[in-house]
Backbone bond lengths (Angstrom), bond angles and torsions (degrees), N, CA, C in turn:
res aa  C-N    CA-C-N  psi(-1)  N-CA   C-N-CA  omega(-1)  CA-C   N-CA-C  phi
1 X - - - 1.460 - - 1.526 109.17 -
2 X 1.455 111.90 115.34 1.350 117.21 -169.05 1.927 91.71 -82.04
3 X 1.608 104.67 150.88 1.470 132.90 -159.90 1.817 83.71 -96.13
4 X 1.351 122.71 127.72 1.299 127.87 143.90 1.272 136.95 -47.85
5 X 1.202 129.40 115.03 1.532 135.37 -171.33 1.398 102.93 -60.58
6 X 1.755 110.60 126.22 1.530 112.66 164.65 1.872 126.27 -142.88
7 X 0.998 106.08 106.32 1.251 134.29 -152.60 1.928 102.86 -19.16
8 X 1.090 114.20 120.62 1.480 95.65 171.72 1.448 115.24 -59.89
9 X 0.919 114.68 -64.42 1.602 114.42 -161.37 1.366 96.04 -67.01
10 X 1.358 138.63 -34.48 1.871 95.98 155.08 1.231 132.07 -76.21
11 X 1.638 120.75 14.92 1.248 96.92 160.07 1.400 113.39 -97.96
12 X 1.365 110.66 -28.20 1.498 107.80 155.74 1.484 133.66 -50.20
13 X 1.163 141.05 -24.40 0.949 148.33 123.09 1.709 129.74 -41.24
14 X 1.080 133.79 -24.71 1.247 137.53 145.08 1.251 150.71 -48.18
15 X 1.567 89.56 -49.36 1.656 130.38 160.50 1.552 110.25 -65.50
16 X 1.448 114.41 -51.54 2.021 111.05 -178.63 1.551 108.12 -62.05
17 X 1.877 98.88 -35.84 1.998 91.95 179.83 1.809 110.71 -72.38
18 X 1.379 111.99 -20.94 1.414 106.70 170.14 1.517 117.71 -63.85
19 X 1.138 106.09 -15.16 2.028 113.50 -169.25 1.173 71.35 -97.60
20 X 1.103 155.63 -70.67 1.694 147.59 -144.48 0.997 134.43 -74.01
21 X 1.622 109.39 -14.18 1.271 116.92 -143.59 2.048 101.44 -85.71
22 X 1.343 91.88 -31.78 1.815 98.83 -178.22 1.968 116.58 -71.20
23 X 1.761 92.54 -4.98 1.562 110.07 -160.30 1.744 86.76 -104.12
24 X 1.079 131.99 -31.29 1.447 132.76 177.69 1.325 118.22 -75.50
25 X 1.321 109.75 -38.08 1.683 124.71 175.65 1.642 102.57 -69.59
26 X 1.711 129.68 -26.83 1.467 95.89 -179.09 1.401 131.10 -111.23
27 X 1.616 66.50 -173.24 2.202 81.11 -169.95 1.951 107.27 -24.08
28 X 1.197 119.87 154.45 1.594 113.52 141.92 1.261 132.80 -44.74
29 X 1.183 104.53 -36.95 1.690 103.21 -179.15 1.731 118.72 -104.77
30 X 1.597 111.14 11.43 1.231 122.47 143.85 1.104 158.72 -74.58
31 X 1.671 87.20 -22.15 1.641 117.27 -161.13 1.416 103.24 -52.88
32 X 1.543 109.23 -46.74 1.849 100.79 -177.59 1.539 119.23 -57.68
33 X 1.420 108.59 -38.56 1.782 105.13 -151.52 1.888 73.50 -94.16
34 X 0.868 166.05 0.60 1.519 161.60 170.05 1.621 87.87 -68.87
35 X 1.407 115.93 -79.09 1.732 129.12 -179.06 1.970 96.19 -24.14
36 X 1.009 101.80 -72.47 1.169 108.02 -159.38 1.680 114.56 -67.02
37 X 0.940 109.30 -11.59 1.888 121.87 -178.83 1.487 99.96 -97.06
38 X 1.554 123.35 2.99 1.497 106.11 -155.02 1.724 69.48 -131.60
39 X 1.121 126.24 -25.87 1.564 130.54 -172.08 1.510 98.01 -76.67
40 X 1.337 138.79 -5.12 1.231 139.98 -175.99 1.645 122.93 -122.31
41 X 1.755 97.36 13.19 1.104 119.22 -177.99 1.471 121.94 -116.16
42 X 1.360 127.94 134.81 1.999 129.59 -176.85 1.496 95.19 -85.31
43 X 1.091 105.44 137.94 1.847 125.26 164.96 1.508 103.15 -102.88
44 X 0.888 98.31 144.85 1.727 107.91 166.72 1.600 115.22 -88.44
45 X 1.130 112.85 85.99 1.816 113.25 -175.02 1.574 100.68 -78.43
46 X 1.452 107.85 99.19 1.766 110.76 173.19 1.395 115.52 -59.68
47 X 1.823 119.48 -28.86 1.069 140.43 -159.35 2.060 101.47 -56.96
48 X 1.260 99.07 -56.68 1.461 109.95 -168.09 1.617 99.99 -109.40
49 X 0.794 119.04 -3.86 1.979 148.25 165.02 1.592 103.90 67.88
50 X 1.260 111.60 63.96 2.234 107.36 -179.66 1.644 80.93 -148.73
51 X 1.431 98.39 -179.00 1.083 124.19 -171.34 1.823 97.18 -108.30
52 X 1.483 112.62 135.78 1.511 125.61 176.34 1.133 112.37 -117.71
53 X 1.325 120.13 169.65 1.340 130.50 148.17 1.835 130.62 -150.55
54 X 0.727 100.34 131.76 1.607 103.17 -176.01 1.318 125.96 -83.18
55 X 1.641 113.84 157.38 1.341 116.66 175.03 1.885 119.70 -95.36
56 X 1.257 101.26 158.92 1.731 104.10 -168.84 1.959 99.21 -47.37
57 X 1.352 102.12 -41.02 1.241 98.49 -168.24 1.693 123.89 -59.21
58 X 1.959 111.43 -39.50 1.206 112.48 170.55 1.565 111.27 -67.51
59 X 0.666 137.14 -44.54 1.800 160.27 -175.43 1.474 76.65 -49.88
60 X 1.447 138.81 -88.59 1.355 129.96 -156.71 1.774 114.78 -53.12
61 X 1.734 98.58 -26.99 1.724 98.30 -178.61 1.119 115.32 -83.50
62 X 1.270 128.88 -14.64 1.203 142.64 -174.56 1.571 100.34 -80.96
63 X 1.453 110.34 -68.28 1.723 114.31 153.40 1.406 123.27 -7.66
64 X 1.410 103.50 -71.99 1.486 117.51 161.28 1.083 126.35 -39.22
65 X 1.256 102.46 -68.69 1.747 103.58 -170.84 1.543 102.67 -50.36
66 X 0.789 125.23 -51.78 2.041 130.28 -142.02 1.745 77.68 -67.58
67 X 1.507 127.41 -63.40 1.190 133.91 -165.06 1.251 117.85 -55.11
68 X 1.466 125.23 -30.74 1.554 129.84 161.79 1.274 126.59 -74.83
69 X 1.781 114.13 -37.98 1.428 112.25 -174.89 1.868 95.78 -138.33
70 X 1.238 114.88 32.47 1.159 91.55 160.13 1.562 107.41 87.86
71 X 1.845 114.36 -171.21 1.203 137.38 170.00 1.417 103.85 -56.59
72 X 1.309 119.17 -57.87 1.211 117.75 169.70 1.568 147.72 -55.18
73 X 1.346 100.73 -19.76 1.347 118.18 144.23 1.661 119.65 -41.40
74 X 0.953 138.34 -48.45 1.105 164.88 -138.48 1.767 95.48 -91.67
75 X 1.313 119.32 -45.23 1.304 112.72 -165.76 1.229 106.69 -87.31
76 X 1.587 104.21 142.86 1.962 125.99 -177.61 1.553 98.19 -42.70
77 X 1.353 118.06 135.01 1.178 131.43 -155.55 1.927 95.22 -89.59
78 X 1.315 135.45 162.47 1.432 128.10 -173.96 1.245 109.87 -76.72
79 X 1.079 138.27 133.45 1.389 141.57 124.20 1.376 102.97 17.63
80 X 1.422 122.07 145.91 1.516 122.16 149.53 1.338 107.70 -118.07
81 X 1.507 123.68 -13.84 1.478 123.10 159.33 1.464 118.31 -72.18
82 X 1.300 126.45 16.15 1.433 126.15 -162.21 1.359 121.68 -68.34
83 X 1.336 119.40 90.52 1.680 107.12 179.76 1.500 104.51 148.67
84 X 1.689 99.50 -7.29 1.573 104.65 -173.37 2.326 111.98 -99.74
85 X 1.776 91.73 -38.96 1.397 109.35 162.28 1.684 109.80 32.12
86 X 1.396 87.49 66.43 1.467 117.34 179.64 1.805 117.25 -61.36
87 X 1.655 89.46 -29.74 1.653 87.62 177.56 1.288 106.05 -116.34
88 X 1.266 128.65 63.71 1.784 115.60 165.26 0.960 120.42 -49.22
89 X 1.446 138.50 118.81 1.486 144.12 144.77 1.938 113.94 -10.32
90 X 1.050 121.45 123.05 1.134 125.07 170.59 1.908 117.96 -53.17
91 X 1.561 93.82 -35.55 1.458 101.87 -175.18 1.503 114.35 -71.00
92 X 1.368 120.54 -48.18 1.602 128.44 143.09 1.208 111.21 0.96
93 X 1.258 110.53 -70.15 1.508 124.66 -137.38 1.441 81.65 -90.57
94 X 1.262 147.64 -43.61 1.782 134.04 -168.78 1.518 89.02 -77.50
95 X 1.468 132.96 -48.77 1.590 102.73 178.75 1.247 119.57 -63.69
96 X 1.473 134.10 -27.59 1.202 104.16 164.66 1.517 151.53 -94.93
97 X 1.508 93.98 22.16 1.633 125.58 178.29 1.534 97.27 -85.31
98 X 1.592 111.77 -40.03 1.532 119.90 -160.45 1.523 114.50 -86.28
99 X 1.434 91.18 -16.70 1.714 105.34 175.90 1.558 110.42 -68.13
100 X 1.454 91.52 -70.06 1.492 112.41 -176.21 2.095 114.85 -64.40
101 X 1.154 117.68 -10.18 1.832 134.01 142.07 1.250 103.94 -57.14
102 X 1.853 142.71 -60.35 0.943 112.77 -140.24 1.452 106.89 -97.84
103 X 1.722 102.70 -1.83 1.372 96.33 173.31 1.582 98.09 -166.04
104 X 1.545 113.30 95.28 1.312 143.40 165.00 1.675 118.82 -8.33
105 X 1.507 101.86 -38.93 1.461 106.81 -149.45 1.927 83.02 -106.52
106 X 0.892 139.29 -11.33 1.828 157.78 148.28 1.648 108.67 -11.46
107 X 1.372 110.79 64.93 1.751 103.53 167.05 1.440 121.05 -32.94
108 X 1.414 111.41 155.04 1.527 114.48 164.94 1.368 104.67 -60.67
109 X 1.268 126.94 -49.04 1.563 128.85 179.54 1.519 101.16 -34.53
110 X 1.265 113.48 -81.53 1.582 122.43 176.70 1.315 116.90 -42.27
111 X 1.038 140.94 -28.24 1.754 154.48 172.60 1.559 95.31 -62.78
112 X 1.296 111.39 -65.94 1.344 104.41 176.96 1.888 138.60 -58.67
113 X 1.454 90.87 -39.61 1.186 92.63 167.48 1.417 112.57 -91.10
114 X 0.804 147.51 13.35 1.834 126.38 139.12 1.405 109.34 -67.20
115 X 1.487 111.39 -55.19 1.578 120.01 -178.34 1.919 112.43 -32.45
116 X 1.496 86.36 -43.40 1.408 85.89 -175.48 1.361 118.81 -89.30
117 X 1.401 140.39 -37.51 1.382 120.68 145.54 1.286 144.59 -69.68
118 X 1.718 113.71 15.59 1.031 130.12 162.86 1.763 104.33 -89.80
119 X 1.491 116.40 -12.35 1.444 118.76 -179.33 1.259 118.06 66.59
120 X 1.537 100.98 4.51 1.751 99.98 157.58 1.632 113.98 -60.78
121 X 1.281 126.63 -28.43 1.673 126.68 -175.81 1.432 107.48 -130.33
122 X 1.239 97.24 159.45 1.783 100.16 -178.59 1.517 91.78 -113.70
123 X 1.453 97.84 151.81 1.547 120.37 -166.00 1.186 108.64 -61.56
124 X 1.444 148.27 137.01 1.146 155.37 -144.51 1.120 125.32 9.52
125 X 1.698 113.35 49.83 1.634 124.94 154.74 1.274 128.80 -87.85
126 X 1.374 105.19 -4.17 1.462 112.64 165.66 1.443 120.10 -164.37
127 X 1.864 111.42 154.49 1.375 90.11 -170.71 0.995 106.48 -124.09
128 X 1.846 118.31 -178.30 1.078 115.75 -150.49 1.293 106.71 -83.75
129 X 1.195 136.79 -9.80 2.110 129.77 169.06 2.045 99.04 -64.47
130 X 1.690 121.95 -27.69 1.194 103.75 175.79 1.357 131.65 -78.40
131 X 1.827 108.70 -25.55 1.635 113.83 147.94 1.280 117.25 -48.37
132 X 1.312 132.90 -61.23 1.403 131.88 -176.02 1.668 95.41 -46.02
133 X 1.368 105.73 -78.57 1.486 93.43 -159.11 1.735 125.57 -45.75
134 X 0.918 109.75 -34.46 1.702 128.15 150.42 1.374 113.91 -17.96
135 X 1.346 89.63 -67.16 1.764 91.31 -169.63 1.286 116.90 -105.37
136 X 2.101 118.59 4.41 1.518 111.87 140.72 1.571 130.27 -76.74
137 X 1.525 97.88 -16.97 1.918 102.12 171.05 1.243 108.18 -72.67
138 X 1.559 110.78 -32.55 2.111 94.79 -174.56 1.508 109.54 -102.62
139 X 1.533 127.31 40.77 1.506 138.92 -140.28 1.515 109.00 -22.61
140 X 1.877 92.79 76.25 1.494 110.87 150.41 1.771 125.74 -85.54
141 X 1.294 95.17 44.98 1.559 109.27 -169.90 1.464 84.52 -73.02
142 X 2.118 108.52 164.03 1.385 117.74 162.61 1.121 111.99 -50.73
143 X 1.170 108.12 -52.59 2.243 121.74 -166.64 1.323 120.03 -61.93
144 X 1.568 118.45 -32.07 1.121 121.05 151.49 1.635 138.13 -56.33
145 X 1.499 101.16 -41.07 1.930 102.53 -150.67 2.095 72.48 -87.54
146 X 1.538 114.78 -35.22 1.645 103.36 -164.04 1.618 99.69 -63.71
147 X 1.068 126.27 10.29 1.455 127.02 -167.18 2.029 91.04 -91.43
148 X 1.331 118.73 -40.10 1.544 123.97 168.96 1.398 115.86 -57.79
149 X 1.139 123.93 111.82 1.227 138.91 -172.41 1.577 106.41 -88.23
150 X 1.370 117.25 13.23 1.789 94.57 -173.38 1.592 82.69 -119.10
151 X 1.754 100.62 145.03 1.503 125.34 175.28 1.531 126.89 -66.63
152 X 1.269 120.03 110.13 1.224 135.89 162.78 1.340 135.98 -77.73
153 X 0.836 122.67 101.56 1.269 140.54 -154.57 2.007 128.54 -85.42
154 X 1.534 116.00 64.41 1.280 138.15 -165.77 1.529 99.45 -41.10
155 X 1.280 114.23 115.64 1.812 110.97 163.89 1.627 90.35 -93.89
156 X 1.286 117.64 121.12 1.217 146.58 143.65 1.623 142.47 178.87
157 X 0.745 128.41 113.09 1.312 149.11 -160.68 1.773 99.99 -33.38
158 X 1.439 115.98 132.99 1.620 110.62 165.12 1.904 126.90 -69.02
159 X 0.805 95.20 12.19 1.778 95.70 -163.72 1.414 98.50 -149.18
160 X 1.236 104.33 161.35 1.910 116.45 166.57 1.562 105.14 -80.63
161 X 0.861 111.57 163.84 1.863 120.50 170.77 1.502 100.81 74.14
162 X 1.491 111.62 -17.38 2.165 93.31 -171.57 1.263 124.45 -68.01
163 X 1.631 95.33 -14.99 2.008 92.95 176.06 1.917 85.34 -168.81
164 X 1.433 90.34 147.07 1.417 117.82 -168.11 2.104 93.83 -93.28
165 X 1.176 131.44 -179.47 1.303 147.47 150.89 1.519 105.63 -131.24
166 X 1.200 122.78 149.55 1.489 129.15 150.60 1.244 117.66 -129.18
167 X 1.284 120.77 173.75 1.556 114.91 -168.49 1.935 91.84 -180.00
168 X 1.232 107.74 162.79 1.007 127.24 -179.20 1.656 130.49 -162.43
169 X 1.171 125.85 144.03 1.592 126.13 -162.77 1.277 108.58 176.13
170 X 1.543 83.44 144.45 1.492 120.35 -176.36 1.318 100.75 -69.88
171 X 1.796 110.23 104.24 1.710 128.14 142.97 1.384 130.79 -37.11
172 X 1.306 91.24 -104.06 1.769 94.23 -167.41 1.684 95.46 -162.47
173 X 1.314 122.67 167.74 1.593 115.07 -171.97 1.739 97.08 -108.37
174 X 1.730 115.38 161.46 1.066 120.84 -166.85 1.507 91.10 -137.61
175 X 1.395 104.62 131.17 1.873 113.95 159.51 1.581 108.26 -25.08
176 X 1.262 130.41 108.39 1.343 129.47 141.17 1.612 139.32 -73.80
177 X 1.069 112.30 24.41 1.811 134.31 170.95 1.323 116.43 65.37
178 X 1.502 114.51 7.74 1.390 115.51 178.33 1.671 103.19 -118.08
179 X 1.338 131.72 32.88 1.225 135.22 167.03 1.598 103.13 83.52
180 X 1.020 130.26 36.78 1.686 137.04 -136.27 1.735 101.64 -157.45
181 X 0.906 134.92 -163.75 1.778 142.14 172.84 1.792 93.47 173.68
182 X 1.628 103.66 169.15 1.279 123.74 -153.77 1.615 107.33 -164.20
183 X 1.217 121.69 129.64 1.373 141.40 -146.22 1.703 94.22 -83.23
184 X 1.207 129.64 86.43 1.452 113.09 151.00 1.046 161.36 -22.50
185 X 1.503 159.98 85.84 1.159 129.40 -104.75 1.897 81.39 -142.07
186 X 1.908 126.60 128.54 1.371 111.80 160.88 1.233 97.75 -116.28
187 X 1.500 89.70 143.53 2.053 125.28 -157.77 1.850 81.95 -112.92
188 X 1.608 123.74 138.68 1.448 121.02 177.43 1.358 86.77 -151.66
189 X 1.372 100.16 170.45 1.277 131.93 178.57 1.460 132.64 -148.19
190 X 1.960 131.21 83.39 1.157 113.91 -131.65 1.429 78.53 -121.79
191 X 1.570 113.65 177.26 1.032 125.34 -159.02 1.833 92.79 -115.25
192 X 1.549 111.23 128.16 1.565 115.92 170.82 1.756 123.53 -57.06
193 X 1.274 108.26 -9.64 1.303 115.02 -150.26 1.647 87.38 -98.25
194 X 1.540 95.36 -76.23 1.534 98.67 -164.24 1.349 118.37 -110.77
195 X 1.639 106.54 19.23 1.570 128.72 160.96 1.809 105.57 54.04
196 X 1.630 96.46 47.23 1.578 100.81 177.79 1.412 103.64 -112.39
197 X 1.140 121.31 149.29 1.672 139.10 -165.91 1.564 98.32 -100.12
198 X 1.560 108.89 82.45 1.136 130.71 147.86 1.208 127.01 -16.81
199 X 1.110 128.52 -71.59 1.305 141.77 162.79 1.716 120.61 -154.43
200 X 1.312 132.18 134.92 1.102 141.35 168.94 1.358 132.31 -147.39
201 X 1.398 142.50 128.79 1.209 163.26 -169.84 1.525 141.45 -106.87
202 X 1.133 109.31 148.33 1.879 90.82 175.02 1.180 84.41 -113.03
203 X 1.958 108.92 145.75 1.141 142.94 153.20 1.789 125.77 -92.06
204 X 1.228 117.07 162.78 1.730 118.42 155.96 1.519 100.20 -100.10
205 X 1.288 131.81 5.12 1.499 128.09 157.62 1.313 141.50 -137.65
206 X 0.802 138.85 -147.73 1.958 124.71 160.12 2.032 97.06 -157.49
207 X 1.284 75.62 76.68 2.158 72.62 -160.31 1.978 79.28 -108.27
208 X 1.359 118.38 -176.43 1.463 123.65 -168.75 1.662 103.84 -76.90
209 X 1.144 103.88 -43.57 2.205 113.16 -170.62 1.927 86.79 -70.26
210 X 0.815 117.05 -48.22 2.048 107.17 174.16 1.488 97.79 -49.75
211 X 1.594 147.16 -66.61 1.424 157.53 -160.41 1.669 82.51 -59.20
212 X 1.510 114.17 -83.21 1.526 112.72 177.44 1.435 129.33 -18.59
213 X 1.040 122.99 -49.30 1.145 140.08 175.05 1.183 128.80 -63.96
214 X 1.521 128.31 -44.32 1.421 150.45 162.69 1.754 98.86 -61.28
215 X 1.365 111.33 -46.25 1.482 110.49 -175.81 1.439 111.99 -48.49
216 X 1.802 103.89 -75.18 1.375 116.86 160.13 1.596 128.69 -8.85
217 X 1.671 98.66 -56.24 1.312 100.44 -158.78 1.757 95.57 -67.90
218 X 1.588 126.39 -49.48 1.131 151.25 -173.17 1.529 104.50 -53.58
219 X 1.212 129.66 -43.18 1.405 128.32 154.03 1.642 126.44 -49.64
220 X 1.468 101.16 -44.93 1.456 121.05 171.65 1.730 113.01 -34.87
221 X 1.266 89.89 -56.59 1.319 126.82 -168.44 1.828 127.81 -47.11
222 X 1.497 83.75 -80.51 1.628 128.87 -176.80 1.662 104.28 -108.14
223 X 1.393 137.32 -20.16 1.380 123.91 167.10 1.611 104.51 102.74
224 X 1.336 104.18 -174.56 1.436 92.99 -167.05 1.729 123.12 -94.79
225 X 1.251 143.60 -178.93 1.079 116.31 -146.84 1.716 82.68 -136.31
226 X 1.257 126.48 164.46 1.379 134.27 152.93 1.557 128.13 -61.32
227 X 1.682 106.72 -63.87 1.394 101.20 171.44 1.321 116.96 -132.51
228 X 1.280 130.24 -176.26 1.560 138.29 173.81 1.382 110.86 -105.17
């Protein structure tokens, strides 16, 4: 069961309005000793999965940001080294050797986008001249791997609608208005064929009528499907 792609930097951004969120709600003449009571407190970051804690100073920039630009404020700012990705993951690098094995004729474009709704990669963490070069250092060229004569065998469906995927995972938690937060849950539904996200949602649960529901909507949508 392939994992639904979900944007890092909104969940990072999700997570800073959860540190913020008790610092936005107060009085004016709280705002400091709030900073500083919340600066002496661990968050549970699901994102990188440990427990953190922040200093008065990020807590106030974070403050900042949301108040100048919004939600979007909030998200990890880009790279300015972007494109160079000095430390690739080793594991990366066998899916995209293993991609481009199981089917020769497999662009870097296409390498990437499975990677990324398989949630092996986050969306513009790498680009496509560093797949290529990847798979000209380990000569995963077409001309080469078609030189292997033994049959590989593609699980995926020829058409849209012939079989549905679902999947589900733990987000990030959101203020629930009683001084409290609550684990987010996105419910998806992607298509085997042409690996498009049918429909998907955030929940406060992952119970069967949440799955139902996402289904529904995805039928609504795109029509009805052959199999599950």
């Amino acid at each position: 069961m392939e994992e639904l792609p979900i944007k890092r930097e909104d969940a990072v951004a999700f997570f800073r309005f959860q540190i913020i969120s008790e610092l936005l709600d107060a009085e004016p003449g709280y705002i400091y000793s709030t900073a500083k009571k919340l600066a002496k407190q661990q968050f549970n970051d699901v994102i990188n999965k440990r427990m953190v804690n922040f200093s008065e100073r990020t807590i106030f920039q974070y403050y900042s940001d949301y108040k100048k630009h919004g939600f979007d404020g909030l998200k990890p700012k880009r790279r300015c080294d972007k494109g160079k990705h000095p430390g690739l993951d080793n594991a990366i690098i066998k899916d995209i050797l293993s991609l481009k094995k199981e089917l020769p004729t497999r662009s870097a474009a296409k390498i990437m986008t499975m990677l990324i709704l398989a949630g092996r990669l986050e969306e513009n963490s790498i680009h496509i001249r560093t797949v290529n070069r990847i798979l000209n250092q380990y000569g995963y060229t077409r001309e080469s791997i078609s030189k292997d004569t033994r049959l590989y065998i593609k699980h995926e469906k020829d058409r849209v609608n012939a079989m549905w995927q679902s999947d589900v995972m733990s987000a990030f938690y959101i203020p629930d208005g009683n001084n409290g937060s609550k684990l987010a849950y996105l419910i998806g539904i992607i298509d085997d064929h042409s690996r498009r996200d049918m429909h998907s949602e955030f929940y406060l649960d992952s119970t069967l009528p949440r799955l139902e529901d996402t289904l529904r909507k995805a039928v609504i949508k795109h029509g009805a499907v052959d199999s599950l």
